[in-house]
C-alpha positions as CSV (number, residue, x, y, z in Angstrom):
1,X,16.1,4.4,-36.8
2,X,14.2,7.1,-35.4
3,X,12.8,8.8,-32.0
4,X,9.1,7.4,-33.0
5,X,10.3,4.0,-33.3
6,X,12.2,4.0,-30.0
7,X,8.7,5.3,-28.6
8,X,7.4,2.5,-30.5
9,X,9.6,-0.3,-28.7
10,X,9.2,1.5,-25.4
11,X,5.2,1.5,-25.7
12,X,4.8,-1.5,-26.8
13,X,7.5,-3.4,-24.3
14,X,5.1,-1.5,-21.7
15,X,1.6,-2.6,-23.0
16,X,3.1,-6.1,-24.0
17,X,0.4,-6.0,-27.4
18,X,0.8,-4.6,-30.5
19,X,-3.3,-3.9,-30.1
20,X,-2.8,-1.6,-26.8
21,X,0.5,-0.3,-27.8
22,X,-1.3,1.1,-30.9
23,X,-4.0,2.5,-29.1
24,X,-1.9,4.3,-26.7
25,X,0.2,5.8,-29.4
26,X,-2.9,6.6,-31.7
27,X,-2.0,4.8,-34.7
28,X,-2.8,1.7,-36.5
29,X,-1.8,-2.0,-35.9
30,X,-0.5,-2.5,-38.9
31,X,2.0,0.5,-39.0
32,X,3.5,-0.5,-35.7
33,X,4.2,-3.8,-36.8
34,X,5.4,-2.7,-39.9
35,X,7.8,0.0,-37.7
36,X,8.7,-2.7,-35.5
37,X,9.7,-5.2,-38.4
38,X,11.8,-2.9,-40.3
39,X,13.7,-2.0,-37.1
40,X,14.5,-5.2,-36.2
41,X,15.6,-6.2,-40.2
42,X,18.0,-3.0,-39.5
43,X,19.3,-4.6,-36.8
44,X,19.4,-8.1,-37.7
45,X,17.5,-9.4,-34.4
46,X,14.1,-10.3,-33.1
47,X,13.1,-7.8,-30.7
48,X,9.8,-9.3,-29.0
49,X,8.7,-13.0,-28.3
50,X,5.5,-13.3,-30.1
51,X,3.5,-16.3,-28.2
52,X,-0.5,-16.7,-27.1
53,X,-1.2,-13.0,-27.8
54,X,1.3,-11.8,-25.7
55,X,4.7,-9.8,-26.3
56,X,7.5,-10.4,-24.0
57,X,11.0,-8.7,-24.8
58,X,14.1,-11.1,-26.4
59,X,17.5,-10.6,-24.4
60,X,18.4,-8.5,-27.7
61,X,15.2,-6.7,-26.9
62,X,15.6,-5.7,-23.1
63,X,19.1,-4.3,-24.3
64,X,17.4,-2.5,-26.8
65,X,14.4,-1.1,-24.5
66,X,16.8,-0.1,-21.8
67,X,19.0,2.1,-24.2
68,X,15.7,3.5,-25.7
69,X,14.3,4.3,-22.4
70,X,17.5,6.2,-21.1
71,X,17.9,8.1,-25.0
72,X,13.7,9.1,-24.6
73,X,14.8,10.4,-21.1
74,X,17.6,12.3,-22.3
75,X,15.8,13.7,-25.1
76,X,13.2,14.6,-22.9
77,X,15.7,16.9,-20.6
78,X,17.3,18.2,-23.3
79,X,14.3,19.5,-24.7
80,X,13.2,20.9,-21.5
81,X,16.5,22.8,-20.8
82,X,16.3,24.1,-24.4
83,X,12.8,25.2,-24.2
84,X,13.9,27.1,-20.5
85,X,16.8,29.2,-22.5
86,X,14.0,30.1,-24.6
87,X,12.4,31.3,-21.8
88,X,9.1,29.4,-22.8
89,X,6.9,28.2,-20.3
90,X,5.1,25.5,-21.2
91,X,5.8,22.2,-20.5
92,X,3.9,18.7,-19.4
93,X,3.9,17.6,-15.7
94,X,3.2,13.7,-15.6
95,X,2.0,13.4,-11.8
96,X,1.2,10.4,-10.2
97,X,-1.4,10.6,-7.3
98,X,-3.8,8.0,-5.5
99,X,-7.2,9.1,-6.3
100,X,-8.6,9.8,-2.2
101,X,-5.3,12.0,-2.2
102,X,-6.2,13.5,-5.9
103,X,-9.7,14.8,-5.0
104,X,-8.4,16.5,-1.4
105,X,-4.4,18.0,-2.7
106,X,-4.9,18.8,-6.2
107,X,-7.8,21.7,-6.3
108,X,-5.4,23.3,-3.7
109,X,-2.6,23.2,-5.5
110,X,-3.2,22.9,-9.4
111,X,-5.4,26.2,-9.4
112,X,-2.5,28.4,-7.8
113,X,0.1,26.3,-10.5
114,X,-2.0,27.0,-13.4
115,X,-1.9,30.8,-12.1
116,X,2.0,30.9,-12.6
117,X,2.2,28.8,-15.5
118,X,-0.3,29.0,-17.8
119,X,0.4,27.2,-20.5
120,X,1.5,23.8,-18.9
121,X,0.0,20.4,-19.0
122,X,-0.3,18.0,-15.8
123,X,-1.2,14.6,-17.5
124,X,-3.0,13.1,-13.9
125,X,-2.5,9.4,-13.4
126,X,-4.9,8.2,-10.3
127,X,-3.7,4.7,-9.4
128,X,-3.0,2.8,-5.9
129,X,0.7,4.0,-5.0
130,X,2.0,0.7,-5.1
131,X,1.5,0.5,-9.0
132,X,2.2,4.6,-9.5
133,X,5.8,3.3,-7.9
134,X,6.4,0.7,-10.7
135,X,5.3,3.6,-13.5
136,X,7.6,6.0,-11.8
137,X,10.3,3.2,-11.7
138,X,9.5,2.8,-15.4
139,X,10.0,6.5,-15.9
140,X,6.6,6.2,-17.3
141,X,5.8,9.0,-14.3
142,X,7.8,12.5,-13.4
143,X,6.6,12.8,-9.5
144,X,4.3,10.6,-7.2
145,X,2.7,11.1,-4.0
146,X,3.8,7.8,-2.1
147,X,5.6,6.7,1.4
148,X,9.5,7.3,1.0
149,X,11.2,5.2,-1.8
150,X,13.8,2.6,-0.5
151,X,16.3,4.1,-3.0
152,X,17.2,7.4,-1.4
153,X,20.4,7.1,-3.7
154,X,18.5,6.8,-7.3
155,X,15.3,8.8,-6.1
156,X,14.7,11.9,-3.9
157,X,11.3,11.9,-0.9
158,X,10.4,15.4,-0.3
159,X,8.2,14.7,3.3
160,X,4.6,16.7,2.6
161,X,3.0,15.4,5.6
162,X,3.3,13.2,9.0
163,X,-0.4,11.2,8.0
164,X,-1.3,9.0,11.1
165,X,-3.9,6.1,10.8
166,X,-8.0,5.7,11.6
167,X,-10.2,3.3,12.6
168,X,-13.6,3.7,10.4
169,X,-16.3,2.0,12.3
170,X,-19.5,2.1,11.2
171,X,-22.2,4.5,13.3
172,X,-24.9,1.3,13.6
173,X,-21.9,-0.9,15.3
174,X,-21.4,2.1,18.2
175,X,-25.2,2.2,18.6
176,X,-24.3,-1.7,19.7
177,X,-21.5,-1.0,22.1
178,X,-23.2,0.7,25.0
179,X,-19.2,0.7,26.6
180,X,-18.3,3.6,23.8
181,X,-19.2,7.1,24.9
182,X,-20.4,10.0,22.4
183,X,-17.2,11.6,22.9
184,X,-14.9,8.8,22.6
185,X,-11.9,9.5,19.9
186,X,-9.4,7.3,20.3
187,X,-8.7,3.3,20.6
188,X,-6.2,1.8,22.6
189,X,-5.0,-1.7,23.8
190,X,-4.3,-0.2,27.5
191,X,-7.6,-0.7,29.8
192,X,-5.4,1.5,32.5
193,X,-6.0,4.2,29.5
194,X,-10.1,3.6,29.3
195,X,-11.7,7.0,29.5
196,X,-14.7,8.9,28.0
197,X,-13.1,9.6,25.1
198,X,-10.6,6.6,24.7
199,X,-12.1,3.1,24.4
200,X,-10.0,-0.9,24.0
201,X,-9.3,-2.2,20.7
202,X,-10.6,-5.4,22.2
203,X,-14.1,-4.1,22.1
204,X,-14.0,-4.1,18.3
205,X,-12.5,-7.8,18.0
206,X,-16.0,-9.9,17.7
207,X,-16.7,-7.2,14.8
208,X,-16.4,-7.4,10.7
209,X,-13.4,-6.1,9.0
210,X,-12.4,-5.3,5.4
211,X,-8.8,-5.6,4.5
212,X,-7.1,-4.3,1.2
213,X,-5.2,-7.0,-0.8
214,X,-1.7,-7.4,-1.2
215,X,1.0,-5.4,-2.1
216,X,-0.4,-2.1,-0.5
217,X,1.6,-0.8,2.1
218,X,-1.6,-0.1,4.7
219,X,-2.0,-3.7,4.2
220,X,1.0,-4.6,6.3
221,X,0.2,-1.4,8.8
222,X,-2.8,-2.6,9.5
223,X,-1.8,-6.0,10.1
224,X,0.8,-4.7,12.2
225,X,-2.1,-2.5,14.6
226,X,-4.2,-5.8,14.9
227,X,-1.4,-8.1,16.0
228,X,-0.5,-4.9,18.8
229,X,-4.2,-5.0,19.7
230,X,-3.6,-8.9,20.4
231,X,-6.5,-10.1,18.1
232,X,-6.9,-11.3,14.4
233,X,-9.7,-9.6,12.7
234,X,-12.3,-11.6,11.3
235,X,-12.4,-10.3,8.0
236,X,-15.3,-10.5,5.8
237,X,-13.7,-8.9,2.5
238,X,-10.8,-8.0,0.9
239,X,-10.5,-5.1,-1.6
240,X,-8.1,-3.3,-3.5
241,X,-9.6,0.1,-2.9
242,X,-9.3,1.8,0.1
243,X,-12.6,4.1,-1.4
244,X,-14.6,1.2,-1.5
245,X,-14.1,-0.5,2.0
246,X,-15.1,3.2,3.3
247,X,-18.0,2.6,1.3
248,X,-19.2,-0.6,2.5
249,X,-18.1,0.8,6.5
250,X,-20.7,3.5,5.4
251,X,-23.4,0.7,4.7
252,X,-22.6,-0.6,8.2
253,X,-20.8,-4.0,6.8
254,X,-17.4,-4.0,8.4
255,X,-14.6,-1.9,10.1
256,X,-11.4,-0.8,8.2
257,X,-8.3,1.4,9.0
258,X,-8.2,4.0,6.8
259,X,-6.1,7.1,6.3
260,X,-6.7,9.7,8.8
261,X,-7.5,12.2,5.4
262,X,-10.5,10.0,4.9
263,X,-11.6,12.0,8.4
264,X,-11.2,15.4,6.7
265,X,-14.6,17.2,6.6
266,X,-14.2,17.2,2.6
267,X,-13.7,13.5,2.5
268,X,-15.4,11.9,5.8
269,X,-18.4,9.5,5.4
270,X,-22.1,10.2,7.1
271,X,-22.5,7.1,9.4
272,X,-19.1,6.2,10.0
273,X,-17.2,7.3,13.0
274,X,-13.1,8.0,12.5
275,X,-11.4,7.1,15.7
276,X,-7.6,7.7,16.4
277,X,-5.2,4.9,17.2
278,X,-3.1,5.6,20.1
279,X,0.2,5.8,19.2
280,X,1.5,4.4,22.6
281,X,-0.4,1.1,21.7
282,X,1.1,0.4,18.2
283,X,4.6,1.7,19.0
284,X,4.7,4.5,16.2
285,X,3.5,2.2,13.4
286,X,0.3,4.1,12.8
287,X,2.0,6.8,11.5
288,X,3.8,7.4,7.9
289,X,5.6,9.9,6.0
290,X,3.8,11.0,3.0
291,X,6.2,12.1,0.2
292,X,6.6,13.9,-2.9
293,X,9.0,11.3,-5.2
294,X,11.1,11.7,-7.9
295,X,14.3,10.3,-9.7
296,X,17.2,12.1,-8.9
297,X,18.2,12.7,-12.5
298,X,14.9,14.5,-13.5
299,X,15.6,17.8,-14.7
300,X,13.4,20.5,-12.5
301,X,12.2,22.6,-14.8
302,X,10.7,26.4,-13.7
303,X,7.3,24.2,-13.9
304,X,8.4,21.2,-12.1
305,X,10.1,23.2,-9.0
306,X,7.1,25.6,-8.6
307,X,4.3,22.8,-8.2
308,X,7.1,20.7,-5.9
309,X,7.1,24.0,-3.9
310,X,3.3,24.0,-4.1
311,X,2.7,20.5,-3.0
312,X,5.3,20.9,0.0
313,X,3.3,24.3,0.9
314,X,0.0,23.4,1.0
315,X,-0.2,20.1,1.9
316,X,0.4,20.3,5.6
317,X,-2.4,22.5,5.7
318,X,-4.6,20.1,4.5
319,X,-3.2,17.3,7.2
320,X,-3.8,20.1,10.0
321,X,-7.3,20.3,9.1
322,X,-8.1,16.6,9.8
């Protein structure tokens, strides 16, 4: 037995095929299974459940994957506390960011990082934050960008950011609302609160919405904000990215609430107007912590502790300017 095949089990548990597992560790089919085979000959059980293409652990196997998971991990700080008493500098960051929160954070923060630490690596995975949770969970991440983890015992939530909520509504839909004023910023459910610049939710309710899919966590906050508002949406799609609903509000197809970065000048769509959502109306729910999240039992590394300081930094900056 050694460190390659417990990577070997560990990938390919993960991919559940020998075909992607191979890929992902850049070598051939036939040497994994061989690897795999003589492992479990050495240890006189069947690891994987070989059925319709698909690999799915044996109870012998998820013993064996969660002992090979925790040994990789502990390898892993070993070798990073030994490469820091030899004072060298170079390690590999895996970060786990959505992409609309990639493009806006990271050229503010990796160019000062790369500055102090030349020689690093920051392998970038750009994935809805519900799925970077489960990789981080699988310790197949280092440190996301997510809402606080339940787990405050296993996992730590550095807060970044206070990120509120918008409504995206497209510029051809206001044209239509004669009741909306030019300077008009803000919704709210309270007519006693109708001004220039605040108008109802209500007058959006006869209007086309997009709403993400299931499990993402502005699925339920938005659901939340209609059901204050007192209407149900009529929705006329449902996407799992939050870049492509801003897309179609651009193209004058439907309404969505969206992240209030989507409103930073970087980020913001032409046509589409961003209007705040009055915290009064949804009782706080329009507003989230945004978190830098880790396990508890990651070794911070000189690397690892300046891009953490980085990230909590700069990020408030960037929320300030939206």
């Amino acid at each position: 037995m050694n460190w390659n095949q417990l990577q070997y089990i560990v990938t390919t548990a993960q991919e559940k095929s020998i075909t992607k597992a191979a890929r992902k560790l850049f070598i051939s089919q036939p040497s994994l299974t061989l690897s795999i085979q003589n492992l479990e000959k050495e240890l006189g059980v069947e690891l994987f459940e070989r059925s319709r293409g698909s690999l799915t652990l044996t109870y012998a196997g998820q013993l064996f994957y969660d002992w090979a998971l925790s040994t990789l991990h502990s390898r892993e700080k070993l070798d990073a506390r030994i490469g820091d008493i030899k004072d060298e500098s170079s390690h590999l960051i895996r970060l786990g960011v959505s992409p609309h929160r990639s493009a806006i954070l990271l050229p503010r923060i990796l160019p000062r990082f790369y500055e102090l630490f030349p020689h690093s690596e920051v392998f970038l995975e750009e994935r809805p934050t519900y799925r970077l949770r489960t990789m981080l969970e699988e310790e197949q991440l280092d440190l996301i960008i997510d809402v606080p983890h339940p787990d405050s015992l296993n996992y730590q939530n550095i807060v970044l950011a206070q990120e509120h909520l918008v409504l995206a509504v497209p510029e051809a839909y206001i044209k239509e609302l004669p009741e909306i004023s030019p300077e008009a910023q803000v919704v709210t459910m309270d007519p006693s609160k109708v001004t220039e610049e605040v108008v109802p939710m209500q007058c959006f309710a006869e209007l086309p919405f997009f709403m993400l899919a299931e499990p993402q966590n502005l699925t339920a906050l938005s659901r939340r904000i209609y059901e204050s508002a007192g209407f149900l949406p009529q929705t006329r799609l449902v996407c799992r990215n939050i870049v492509t609903a801003l897309g179609l509000v651009k193209s004058g197809l439907g309404i969505v609430i969206a992240p209030e970065i989507y409103s930073h000048p970087a980020y913001a769509q032409e046509g589409v107007r961003y209007f705040h959502i009055d915290p009064l109306m949804t009782g706080q729910i329009d507003v989230r912590q945004i978190c830098l999240v880790y396990r508890k039992s990651l070794y911070l590394h000189a690397g690892l502790k300046a891009l953490i300081d980085l990230f909590a930094e700069r990020t408030p900056e960037v929320y300030r300017m939206t």
